[in-house]
C-alpha positions in Angstrom: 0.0 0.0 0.0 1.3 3.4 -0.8 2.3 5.9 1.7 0.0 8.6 2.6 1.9 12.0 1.3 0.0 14.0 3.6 -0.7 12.8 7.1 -1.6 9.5 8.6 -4.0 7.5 8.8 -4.5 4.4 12.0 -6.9 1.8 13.1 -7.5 2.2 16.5 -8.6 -0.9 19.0 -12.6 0.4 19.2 -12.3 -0.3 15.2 -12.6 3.2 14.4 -9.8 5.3 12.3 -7.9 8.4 13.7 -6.3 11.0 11.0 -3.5 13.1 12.4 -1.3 15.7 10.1 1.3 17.9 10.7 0.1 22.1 10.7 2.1 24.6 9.3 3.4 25.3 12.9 5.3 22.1 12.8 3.0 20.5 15.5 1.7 17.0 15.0 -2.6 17.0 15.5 -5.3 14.1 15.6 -8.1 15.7 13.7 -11.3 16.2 16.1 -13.3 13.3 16.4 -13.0 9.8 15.1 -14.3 8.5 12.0 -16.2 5.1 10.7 -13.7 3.9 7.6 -10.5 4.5 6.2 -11.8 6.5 3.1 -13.5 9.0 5.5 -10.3 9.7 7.8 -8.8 10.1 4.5 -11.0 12.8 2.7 -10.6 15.0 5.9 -6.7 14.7 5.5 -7.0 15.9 2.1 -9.3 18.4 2.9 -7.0 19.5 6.1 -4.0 19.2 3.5 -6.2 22.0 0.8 -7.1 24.2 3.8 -3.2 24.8 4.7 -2.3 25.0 1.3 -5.0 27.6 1.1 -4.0 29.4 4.2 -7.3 28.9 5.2 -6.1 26.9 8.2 -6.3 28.1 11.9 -5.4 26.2 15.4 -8.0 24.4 17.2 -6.4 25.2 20.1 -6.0 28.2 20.0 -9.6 28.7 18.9 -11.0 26.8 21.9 -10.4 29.9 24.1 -13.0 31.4 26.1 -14.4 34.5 24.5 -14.0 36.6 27.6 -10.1 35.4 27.6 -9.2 36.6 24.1 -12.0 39.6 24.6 -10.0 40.9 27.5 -6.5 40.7 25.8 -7.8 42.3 22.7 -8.6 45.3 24.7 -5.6 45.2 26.8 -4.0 45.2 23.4 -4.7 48.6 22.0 -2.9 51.2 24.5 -4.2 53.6 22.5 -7.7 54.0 23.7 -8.9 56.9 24.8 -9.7 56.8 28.4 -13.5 56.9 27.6 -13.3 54.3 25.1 -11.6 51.9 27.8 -14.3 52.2 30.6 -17.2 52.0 28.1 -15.4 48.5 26.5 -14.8 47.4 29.6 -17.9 48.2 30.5 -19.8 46.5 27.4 -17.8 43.1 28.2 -18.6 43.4 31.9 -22.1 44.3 31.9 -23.5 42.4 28.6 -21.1 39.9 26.8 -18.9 38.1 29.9 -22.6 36.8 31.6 -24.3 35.7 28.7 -21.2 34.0 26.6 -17.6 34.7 27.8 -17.4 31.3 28.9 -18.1 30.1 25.5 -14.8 29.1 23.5 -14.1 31.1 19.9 -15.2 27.8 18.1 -18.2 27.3 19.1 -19.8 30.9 18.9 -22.6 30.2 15.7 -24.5 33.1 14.4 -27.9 31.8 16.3 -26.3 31.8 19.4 -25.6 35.4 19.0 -29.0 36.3 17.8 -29.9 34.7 20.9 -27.7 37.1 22.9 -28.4 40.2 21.3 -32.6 39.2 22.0 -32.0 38.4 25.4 -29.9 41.8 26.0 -32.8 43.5 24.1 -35.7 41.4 26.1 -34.3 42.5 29.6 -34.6 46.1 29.1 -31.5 47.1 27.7 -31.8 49.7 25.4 -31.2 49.4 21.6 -28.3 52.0 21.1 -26.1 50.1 24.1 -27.1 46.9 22.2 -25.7 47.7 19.5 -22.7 48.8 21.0 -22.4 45.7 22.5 -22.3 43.8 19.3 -20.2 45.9 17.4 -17.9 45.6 19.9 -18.1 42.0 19.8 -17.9 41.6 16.0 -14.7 43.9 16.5 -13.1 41.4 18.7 -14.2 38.2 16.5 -12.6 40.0 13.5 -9.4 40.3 15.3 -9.8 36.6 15.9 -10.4 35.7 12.2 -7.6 37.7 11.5 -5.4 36.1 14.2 -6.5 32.6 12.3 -8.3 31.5 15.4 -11.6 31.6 13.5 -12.6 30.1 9.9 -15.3 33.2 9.8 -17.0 35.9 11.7 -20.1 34.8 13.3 -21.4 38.0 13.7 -23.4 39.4 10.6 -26.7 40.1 11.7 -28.0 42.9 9.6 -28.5 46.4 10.9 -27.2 45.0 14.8 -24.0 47.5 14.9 -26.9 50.1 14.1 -27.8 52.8 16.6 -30.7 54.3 16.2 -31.1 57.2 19.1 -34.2 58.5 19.3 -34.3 62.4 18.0 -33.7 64.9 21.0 -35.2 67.6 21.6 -34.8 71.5 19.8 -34.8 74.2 22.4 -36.0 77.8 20.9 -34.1 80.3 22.1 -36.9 81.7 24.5 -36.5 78.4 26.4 -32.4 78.7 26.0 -32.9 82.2 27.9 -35.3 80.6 30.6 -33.0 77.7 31.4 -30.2 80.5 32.2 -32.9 82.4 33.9 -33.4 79.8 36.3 -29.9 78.1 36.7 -27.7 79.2 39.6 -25.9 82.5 38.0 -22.0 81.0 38.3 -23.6 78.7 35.6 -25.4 81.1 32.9 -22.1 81.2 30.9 -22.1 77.3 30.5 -25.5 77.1 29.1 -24.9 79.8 26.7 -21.6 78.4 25.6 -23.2 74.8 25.0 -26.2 76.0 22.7 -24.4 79.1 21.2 -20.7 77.7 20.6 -22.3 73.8 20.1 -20.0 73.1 22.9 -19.9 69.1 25.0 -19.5 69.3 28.8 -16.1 68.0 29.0 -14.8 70.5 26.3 -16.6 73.3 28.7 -15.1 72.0 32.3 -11.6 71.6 30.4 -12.2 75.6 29.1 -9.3 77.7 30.5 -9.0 81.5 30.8 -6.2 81.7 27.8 -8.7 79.7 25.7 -10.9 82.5 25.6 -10.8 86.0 23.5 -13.6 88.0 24.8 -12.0 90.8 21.9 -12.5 88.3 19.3 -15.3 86.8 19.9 -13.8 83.0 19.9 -13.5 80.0 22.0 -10.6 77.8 21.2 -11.1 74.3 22.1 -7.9 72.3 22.6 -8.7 69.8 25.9 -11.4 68.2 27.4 -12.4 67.2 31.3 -13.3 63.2 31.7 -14.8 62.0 34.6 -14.2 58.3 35.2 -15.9 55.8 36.8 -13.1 55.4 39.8 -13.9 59.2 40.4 -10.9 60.7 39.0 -11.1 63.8 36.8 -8.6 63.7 33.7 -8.0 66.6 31.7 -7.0 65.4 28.3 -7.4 65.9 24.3 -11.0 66.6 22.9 -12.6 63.5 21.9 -10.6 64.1 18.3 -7.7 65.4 16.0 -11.1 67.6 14.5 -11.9 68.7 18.2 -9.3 70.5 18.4 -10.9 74.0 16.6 -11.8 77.5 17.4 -15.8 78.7 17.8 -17.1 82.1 16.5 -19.6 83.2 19.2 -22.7 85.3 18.4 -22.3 88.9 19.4 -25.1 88.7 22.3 -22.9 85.9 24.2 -19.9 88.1 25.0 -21.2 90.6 27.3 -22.4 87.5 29.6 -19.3 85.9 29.1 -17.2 89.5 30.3 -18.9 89.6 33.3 -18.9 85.6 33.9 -15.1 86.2 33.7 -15.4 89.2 36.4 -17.5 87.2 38.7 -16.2 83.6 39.0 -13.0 83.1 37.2 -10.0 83.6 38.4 -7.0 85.9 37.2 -4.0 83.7 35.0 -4.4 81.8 32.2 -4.6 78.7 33.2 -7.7 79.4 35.5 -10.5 77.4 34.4 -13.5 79.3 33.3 -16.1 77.0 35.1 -15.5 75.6 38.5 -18.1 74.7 41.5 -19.4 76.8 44.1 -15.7 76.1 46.0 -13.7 76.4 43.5 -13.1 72.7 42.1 -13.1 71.6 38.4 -16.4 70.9 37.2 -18.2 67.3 37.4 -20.6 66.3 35.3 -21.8 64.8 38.6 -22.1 67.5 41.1 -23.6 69.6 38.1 -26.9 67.1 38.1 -28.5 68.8 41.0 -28.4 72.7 39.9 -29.0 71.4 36.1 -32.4 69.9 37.2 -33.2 72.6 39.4 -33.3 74.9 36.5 -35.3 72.5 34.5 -38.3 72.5 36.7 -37.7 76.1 37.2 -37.6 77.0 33.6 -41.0 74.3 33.2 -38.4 72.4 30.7 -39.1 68.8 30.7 -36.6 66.6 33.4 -35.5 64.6 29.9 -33.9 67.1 28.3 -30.5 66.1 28.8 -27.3 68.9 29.2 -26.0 67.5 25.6 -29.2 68.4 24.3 -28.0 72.2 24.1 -25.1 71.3 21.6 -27.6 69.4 19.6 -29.8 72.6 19.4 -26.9 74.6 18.7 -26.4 72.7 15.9 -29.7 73.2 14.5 -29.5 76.9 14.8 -26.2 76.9 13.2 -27.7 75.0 10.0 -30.8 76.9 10.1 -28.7 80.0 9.9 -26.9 78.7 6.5 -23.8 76.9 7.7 -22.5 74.4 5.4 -21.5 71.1 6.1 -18.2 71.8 6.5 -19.1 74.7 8.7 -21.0 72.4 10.6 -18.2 70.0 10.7 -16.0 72.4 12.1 -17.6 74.0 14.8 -19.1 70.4 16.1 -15.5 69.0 16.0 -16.0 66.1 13.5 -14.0 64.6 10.7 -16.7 62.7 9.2 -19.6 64.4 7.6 -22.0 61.6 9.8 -22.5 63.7 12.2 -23.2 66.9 10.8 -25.3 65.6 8.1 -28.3 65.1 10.3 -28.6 68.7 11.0 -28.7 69.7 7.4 -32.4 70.0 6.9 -34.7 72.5 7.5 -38.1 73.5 8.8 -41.2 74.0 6.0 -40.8 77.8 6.2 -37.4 77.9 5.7 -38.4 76.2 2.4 -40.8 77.5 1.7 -38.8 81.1 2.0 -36.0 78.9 -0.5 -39.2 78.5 -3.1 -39.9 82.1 -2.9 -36.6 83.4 -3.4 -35.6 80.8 -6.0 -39.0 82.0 -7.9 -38.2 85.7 -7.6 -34.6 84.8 -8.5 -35.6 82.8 -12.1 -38.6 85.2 -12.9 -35.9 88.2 -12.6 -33.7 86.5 -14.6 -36.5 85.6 -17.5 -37.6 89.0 -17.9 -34.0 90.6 -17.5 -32.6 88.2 -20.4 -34.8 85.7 -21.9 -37.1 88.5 -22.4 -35.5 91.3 -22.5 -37.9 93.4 -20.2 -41.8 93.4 -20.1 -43.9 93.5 -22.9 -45.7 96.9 -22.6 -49.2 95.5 -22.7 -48.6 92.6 -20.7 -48.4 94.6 -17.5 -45.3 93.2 -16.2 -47.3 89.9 -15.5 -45.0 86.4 -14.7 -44.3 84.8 -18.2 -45.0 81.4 -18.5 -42.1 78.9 -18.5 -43.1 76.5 -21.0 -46.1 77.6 -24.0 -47.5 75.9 -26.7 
């Protein structure tokens, strides 16, 4: 009988054959289970020998690790998380993936299994934009595994999952804007002004410094951010991007609260920070809860409405007042046009107002050339654009 030129094939004492081969790592391997005949062990040698000429082979050993195993190493891995980015991955592994399946090794993860995750996350209340955080993040770390040749394939594909879907926020007019900084304690007027006017986030605000602001000018230059982690600490770091880093053009009727802001509560230097607590401390997102709904059932604003929210009308007002999308992309910080597409739209009377002007702009321009003038019996009425 001819030698096998690719592994080997043995009767074993149950009467059942065992294949082994050697992997490209040098190491000799019985293939997973047992098999019936001799012809069977046989095919799966071949087809073991076409997968590592294919480089389509990975090691079962290494793929038998526990999800939450590799999951923690792949985030240990990347040193160059932002703070934020760690304690929310952390979190997502924590909280939604290590309870349900980090036990489960690589190889046995199937794409209904993970439906069945992502439906029991969804059925116990969680809501659908940490969901799908959750499962992008897990699709992340499966990639890395297919890449690491751990995995034949990525069982994660359900359609639409790494989706979020936030429900729309609310648009505050500005008579509500100049309630809420009615009604808010007076050290923080400035900061709500600065969040709907300059589209500003809280961290960017309690990171603001003295130096970064040209009362002259008219400008806010952003440059570093406050982050308030879970342990408690307060880092002052980067904005949240390369793009965050940017100047802001204020509107005219911000600066004379923001002089006598600076008079009242900010300290002389540069490096003073512009907002600070009653005592003097940086600002946390935290201790700013209680005077932040305070104002809210002052200013009869609903207890929803969330501090973000006044960057998110900011925005609005920004695109209602004809910024582009790059103007938008700039003042809100972002690279990507994602973001600042949203707010590119407009209410029905600010199209209707584009109608108008577009008519009076193409009926000027038919009887200035087309026409050459009105017809001196036709007592300057709208020609028609098309006639028979």
């Amino acid at each position: 009988m001819a030698k096998r030129r690719f592994g080997r094939v043995r009767k074993l004492s149950s009467g059942r054959w065992q294949a082994r081969y050697p992997g490209p790592d040098g190491i000799d391997r019985p293939a997973p289970n047992t098999f019936a005949n001799k012809t069977d062990a046989a095919v799966w040698l071949t087809n073991k020998e076409a997968e590592i000429l294919s480089k389509r082979w990975f090691d079962p050993a290494r793929a038998a690790t526990p999800l939450e195993e590799f999951a923690e190493s792949w985030i240990n891995e990347r040193p160059g998380l932002r703070p934020k980015t760690l304690v929310l991955y952390n979190g997502l592994l924590r909280n939604h993936i290590k309870p349900h399946i980090g036990k489960r090794p690589l190889n046995e993860l199937t794409p209904p299994e993970l439906r069945a995750w992502r439906k029991t996350l969804l059925d116990g209340g969680l809501g659908p934009v940490t969901t799908a955080k959750a499962y992008r993040l897990l699709r992340s770390i499966l990639g890395t595994a297919v890449e690491d040749r751990m995995l034949e394939f990525n069982p994660c594909y359900i359609k639409g999952a790494s989706s979020e879907k936030s429900p729309e926020r609310p648009i505050l007019t500005l008579l509500e804007v100049h309630r809420l900084t009615r009604s808010i304690e007076p050290r923080f007027r400035a900061l709500i002004l600065l969040a709907a006017m300059g589209s500003m986030r809280f961290g960017e605000l309690a990171g603001l410094q003295r130096r970064d602001v040209s009362l002259t000018r008219g400008v806010v230059k952003v440059r570093q951010a406050a982050l308030e982690l879970p342990t408690g600490a307060l880092r002052i770091g980067p904005p949240k991007s390369d793009a965050g880093m940017r100047e802001i053009y204020l509107p005219d009727l911000v600066t004379e609260d923001l002089r006598m802001h600076f008079e009242l509560y900010v300290k002389p230097g540069p490096d003073a920070f512009v907002f600070t607590g009653a005592k003097g401390a940086l600002l946390r997102r935290s201790n700013f809860q209680r005077p932040w709904r305070k104002a809210l059932l002052a200013a009869e604003l609903p207890l929803t409405l969330h501090f973000h929210d006044l960057r998110h009308t900011g925005n609005n007002w920004a695109a209602e007042s004809g910024a582009t999308l790059a103007d938008l992309m700039q003042r809100m910080g972002h690279a990507s046009t994602r973001a600042a597409v949203r707010y590119i739209h407009t209410r029905d009377s600010r199209q209707r107002e584009l109608a108008e002007r577009m008519s009076e702009h193409l009926i000027a321009d038919l009887n200035g050339t087309a026409l050459e003038g009105p017809d001196e019996d036709d007592g300057g009425a709208v020609p028609a654009l098309t006639g028979t």
